[in-house]
C-alpha positions in Angstrom: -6.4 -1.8 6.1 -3.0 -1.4 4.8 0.5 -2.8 6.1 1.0 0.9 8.2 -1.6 0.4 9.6 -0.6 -2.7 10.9 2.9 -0.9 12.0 1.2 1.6 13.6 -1.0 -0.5 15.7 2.0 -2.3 16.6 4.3 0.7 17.3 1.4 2.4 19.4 0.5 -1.4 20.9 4.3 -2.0 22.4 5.6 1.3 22.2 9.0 0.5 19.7 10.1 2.4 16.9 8.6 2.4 13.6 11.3 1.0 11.5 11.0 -2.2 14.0 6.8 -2.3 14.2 7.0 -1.6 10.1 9.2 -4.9 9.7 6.8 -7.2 12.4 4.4 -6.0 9.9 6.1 -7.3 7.0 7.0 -10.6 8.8 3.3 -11.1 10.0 2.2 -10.8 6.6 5.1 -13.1 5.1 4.0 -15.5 7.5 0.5 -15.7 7.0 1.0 -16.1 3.3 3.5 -18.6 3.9 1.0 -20.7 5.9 -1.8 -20.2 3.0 0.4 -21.8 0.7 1.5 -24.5 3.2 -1.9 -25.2 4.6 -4.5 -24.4 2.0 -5.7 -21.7 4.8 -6.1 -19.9 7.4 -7.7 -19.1 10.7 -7.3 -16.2 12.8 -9.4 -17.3 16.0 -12.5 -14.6 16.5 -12.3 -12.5 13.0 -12.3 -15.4 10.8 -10.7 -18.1 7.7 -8.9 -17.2 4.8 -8.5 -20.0 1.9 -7.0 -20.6 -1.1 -9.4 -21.7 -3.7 -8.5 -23.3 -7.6 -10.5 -21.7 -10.4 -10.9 -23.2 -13.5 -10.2 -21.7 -16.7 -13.1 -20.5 -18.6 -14.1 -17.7 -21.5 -14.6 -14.2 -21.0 -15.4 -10.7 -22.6 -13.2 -8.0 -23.3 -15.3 -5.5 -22.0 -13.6 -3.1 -24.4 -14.1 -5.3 -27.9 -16.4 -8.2 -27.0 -14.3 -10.2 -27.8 -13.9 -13.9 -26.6 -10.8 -13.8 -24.2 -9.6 -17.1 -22.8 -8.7 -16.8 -18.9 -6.2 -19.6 -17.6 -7.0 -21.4 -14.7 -5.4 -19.9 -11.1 -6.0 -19.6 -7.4 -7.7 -16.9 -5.3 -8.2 -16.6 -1.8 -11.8 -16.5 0.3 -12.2 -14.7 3.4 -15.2 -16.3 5.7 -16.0 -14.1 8.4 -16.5 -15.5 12.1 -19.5 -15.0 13.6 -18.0 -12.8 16.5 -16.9 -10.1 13.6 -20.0 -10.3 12.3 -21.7 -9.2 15.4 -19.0 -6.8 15.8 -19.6 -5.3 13.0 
């Protein structure tokens, strides 16, 4: 799924032009990353939870050399599906 995607469901969804369903898409997105980093989360009712995750830094290969690479520590985000997607799906 991409962001025109998005804008194309919407434009098709409430029948507006694309420039104005491309920029709900843009401020949908915005504000779901803006509550990730608020909350930690989140939840979209009947599809399913998003969170934001610490890792801890740690050793890796370089797949090219071998060698030891050291990877800082960071945060990723975790989708958990609902179970109403997964029966959807």
């Amino acid at each position: 799924m991409s962001k025109a995607f998005i804008a194309s469901v919407i434009q098709d969804s409430v029948e507006c032009t694309g420039v104005a369903a491309n920029q709900a898409a843009a401020d949908l997105i915005a504000a779901i990353v803006r509550e990730m980093k608020k909350e930690g989360g989140f939840t979209l009712p009947s599809f399913g939870t998003f969170t934001v995750r610490k890792t801890k830094a740690r050793k890796a290969l370089n797949p090219r050399t071998g060698e030891p690479v050291k990877v800082k520590a960071g945060k990723t985000v975790r989708f958990k599906a609902s179970p109403n997607l997964k029966k959807a799906v």
